[in-house]
C-alpha positions in Angstrom: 39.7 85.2 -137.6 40.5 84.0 -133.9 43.6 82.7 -134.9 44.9 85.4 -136.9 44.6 87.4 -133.9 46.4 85.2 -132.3 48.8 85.0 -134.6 49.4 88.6 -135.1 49.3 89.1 -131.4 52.0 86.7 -131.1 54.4 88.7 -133.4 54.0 91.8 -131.8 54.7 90.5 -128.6 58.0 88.6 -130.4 59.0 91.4 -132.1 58.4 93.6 -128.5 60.7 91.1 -126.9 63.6 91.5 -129.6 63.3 95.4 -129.3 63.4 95.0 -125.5 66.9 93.3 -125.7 68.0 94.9 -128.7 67.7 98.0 -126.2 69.9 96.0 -123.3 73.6 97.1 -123.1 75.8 94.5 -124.3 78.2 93.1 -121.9 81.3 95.3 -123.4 79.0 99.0 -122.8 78.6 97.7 -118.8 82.4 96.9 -119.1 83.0 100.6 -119.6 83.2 100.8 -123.4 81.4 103.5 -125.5 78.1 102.9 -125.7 77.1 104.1 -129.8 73.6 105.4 -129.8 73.7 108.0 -129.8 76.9 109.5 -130.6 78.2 111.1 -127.1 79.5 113.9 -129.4 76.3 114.9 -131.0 75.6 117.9 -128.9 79.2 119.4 -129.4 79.6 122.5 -132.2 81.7 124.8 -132.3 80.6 128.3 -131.0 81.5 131.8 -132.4 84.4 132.5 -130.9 85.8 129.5 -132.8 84.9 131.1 -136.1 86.0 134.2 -138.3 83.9 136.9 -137.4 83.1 139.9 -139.3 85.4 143.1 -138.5 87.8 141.0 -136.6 91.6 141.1 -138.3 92.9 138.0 -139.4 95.8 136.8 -138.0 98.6 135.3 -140.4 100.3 131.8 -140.7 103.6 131.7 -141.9 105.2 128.3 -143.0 105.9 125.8 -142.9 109.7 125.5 -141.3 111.5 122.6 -140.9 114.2 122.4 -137.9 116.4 119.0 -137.6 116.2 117.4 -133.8 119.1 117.0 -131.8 116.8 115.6 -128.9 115.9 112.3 -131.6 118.8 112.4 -134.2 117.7 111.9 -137.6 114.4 113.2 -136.9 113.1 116.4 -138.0 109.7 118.6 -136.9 108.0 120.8 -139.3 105.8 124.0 -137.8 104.0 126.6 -138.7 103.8 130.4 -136.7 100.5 132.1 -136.0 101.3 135.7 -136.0 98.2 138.1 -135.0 97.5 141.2 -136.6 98.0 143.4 -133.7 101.5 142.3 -133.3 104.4 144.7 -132.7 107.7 143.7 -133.0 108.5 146.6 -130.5 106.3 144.7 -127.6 106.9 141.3 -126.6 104.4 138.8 -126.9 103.1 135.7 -125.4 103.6 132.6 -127.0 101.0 129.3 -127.1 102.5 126.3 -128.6 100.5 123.5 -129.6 101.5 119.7 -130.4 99.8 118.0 -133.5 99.7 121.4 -135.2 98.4 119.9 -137.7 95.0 119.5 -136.2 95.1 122.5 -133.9 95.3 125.0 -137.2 93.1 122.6 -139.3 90.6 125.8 -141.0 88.2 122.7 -141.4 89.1 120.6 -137.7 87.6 120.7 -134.8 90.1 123.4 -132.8 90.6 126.1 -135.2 93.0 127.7 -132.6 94.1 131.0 -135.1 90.2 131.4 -135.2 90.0 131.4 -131.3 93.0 133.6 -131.0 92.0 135.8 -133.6 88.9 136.6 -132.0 89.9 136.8 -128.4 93.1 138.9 -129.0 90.8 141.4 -130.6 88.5 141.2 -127.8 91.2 141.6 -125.2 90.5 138.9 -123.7 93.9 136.9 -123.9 97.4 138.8 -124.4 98.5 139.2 -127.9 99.8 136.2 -128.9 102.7 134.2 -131.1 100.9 130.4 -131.9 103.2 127.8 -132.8 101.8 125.2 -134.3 104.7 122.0 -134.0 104.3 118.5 -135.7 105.4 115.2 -134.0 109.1 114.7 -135.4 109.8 112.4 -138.2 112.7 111.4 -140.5 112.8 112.8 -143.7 111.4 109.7 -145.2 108.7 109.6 -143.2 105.1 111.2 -143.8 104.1 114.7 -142.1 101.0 113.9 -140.1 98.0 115.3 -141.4 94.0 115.2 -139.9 94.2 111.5 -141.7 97.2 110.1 -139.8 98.3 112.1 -137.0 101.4 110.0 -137.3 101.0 107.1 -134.4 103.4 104.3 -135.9 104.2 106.5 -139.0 106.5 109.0 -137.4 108.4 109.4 -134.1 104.8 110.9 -132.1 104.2 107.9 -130.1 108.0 108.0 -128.7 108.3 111.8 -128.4 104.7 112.4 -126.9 104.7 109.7 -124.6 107.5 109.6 -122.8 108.2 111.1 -119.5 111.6 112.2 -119.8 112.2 115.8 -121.2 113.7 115.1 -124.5 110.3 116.5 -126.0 110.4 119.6 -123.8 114.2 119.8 -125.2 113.0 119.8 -128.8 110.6 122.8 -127.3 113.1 124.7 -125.4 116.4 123.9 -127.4 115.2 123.7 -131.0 112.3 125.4 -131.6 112.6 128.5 -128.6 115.8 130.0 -130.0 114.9 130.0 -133.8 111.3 131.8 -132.4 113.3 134.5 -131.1 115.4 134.4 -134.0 112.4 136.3 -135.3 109.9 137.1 -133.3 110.1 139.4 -130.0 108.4 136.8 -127.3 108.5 137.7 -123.5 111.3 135.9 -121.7 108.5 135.9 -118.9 107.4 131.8 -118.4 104.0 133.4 -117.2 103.8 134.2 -120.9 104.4 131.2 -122.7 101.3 128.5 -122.7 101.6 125.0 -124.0 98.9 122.6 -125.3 97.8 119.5 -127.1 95.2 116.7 -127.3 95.5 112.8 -126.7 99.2 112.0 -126.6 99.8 115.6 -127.0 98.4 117.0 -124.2 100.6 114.4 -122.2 103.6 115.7 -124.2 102.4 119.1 -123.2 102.3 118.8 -119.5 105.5 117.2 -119.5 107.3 120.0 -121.2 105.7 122.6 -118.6 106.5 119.5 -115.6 110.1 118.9 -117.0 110.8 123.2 -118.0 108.8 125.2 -115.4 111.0 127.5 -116.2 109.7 128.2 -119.6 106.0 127.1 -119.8 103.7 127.9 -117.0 100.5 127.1 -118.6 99.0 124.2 -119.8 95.9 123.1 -122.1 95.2 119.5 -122.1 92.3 117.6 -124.1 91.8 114.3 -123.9 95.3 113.8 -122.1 97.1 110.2 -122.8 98.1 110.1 -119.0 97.7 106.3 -119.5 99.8 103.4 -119.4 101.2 103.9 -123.3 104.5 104.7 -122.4 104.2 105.0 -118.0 101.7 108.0 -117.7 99.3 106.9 -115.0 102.2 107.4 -112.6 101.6 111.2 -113.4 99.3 111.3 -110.0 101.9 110.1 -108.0 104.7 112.5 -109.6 102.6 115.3 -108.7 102.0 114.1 -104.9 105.4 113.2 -104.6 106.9 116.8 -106.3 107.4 119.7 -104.9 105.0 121.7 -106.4 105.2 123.8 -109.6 104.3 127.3 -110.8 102.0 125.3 -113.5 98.1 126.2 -114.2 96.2 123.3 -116.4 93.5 123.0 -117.8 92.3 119.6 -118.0 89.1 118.5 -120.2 87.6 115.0 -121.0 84.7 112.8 -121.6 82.7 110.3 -120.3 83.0 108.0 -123.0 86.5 108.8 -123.6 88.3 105.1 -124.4 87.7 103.7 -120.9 90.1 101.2 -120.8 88.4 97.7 -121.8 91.0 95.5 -124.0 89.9 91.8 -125.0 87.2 92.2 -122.4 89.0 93.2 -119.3 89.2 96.1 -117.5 92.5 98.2 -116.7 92.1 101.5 -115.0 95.5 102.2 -116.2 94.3 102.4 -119.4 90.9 104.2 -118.7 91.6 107.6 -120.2 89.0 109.6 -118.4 89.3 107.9 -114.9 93.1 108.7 -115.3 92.3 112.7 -116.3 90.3 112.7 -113.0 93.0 111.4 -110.9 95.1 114.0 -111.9 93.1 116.4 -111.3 92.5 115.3 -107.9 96.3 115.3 -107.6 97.0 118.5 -108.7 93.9 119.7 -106.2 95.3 118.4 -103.5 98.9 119.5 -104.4 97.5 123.2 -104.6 98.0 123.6 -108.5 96.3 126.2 -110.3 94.4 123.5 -112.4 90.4 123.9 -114.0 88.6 120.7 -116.0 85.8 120.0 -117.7 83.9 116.6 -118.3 81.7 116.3 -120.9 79.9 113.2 -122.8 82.4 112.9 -125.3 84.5 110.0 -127.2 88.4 110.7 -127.5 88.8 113.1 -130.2 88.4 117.2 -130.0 84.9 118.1 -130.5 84.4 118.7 -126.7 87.7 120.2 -126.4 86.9 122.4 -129.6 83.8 123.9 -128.1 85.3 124.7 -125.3 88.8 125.7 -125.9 88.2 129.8 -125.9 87.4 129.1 -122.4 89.9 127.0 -121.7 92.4 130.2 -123.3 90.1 132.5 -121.2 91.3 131.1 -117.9 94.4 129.9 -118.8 95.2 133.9 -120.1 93.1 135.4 -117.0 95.9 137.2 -115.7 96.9 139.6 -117.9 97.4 142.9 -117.4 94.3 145.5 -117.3 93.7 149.2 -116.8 90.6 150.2 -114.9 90.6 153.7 -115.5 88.0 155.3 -117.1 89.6 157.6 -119.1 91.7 155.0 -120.8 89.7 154.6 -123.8 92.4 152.2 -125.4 91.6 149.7 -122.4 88.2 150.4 -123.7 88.2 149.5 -127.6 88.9 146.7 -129.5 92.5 145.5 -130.3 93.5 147.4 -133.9 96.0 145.8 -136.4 99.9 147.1 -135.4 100.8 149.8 -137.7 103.0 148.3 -140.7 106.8 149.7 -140.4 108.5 150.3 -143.7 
């Protein structure tokens, strides 16, 4: 009997052990890789403002158009237009474009940016609003990115997004601006027009407001490629270096962002979230209008979902408002824009 105690003793303790060092980080986690269990974006959902809601008006998305690049000959970028119900052709509205539109109107993906501007347009708590959601360009040949393949090494995203010359923000300002106000009236005020993107679109957002001040003045950014892909961990420098700009950002990341281990060394030029927090240190020091968040998460949108109608909140803070009392339009919710015949 003795030594079946002993025996069964013996495997507890050895199977203790195992779990004890089953439970150590391996050597890659300490490194600065993501550690798995559990999943950093567990705790991320998206909210109600990031969902229809009952009684609010639905805005409508036209498309998709298809406009030919002169920026990247041969190249081509399809997009789709957000329009809200409460637009009036007789009132210029603001204008948020977003880069990957793809994912950003996804009805099933973790932005669901018509949802969030649905709901705070009717709430009056962002400007009424044009969306443009734009596609990374691609030749006719080429696939259209979709939540599968955003298009990295299928189409011309890698090239347009990660660059930091301002052929992109041509493509925004050149190519897509003019056949916008072809059709829509948009305020020729930059203070109106917001730009924003995640990953290697938030880069290519930031560069289009760094390279056009003069057209976008705000910026969203989510998980920001301002890495070494293409030259984007200089972007600290640039801003300490520049003049400053009429830009407000909003910068968000996670801890467990891709944090810049490859073949088991460490390059901070590729550590996405210490590279988000040097530029916001940068753009603190510079005097930018600039906001973040840091939260647990892995690259990818679930953080950046949650919390994008705040992001749009105080990005869109400024916007005009009555405080008088008697002004009981100030005071309701935003109705659909009576339909002209």
């Amino acid at each position: 009997m003795n030594k079946v105690v002993k025996r069964f003793s013996r495997f507890v303790l050895m199977g203790a052990s195992v779990f004890a060092l089953m439970q150590v980080p391996p050597l890659h986690v300490a490194m600065g890789q993501t550690p798995q269990t559990p999943n950093p974006d567990m705790h991320y959902r998206l909210g109600p403002d990031s969902l229809p809601q009952e009684g609010v008006p639905k805005g409508e998305i036209k498309g998709p158009y298809v406009i030919p690049s002169r920026a990247y000959p041969g190249t081509q970028h399809t997009y789709w237009v957000y329009v809200p119900a409460q637009y009036d052709p007789a009132v210029p509205a603001a204008l948020m474009v977003y880069q990957d539109g793809q994912a950003f109107k996804n009805e099933n993906g973790d932005m669901r940016a018509q949802n969030v501007m649905d709901n705070l347009i009717y709430r009056r708590e962002i400007p009424v609003m044009i969306g443009v959601f734009i596609n990374p360009g691609r030749t006719p040949e080429q696939p259209e990115a979709s939540p599968r393949n955003w298009g990295d090494g299928t189409t011309n995203r890698g090239t347009e997004y990660n660059s930091l010359d301002d052929k992109y923000a041509r493509v925004i300002t050149e190519e897509l601006m003019p056949e916008l106000h072809k059709s829509y009236n948009i305020s020729k005020d930059p203070e109106m027009h917001g730009i924003g993107g995640s990953s290697a679109g938030a880069i290519a957002a930031v560069t289009v407001a760094w390279e056009r001040p003069n057209a976008f003045r705000k910026v969203l950014s989510n998980v920001g490629s301002f890495t070494n892909i293409r030259g984007g961990h200089v972007y600290p420098e640039k801003v300490l270096a520049t003049k400053r700009k009429p830009i407000r950002v909003y910068l968000c990341d996670g801890r467990n962002d891709n944090r810049g281990v490859r073949n088991g060394v460490y390059d901070e030029t590729w550590d996405w979230f210490y590279q988000n927090v040097r530029l916001m240190k940068a753009l603190t020091k510079k005097g930018y209008e600039v906001n973040y968040s840091w939260g647990m998460n892995l690259h990818g949108q679930r953080f950046g979902g949650a919390i994008m109608p705040e992001m749009m909140r105080w990005l869109w803070r400024d916007g005009p408002v009555s405080t008088d009392v008697n002004d009981m339009v100030e005071r309701s919710f935003r109705q659909p824009a009576a339909k002209k015949n």
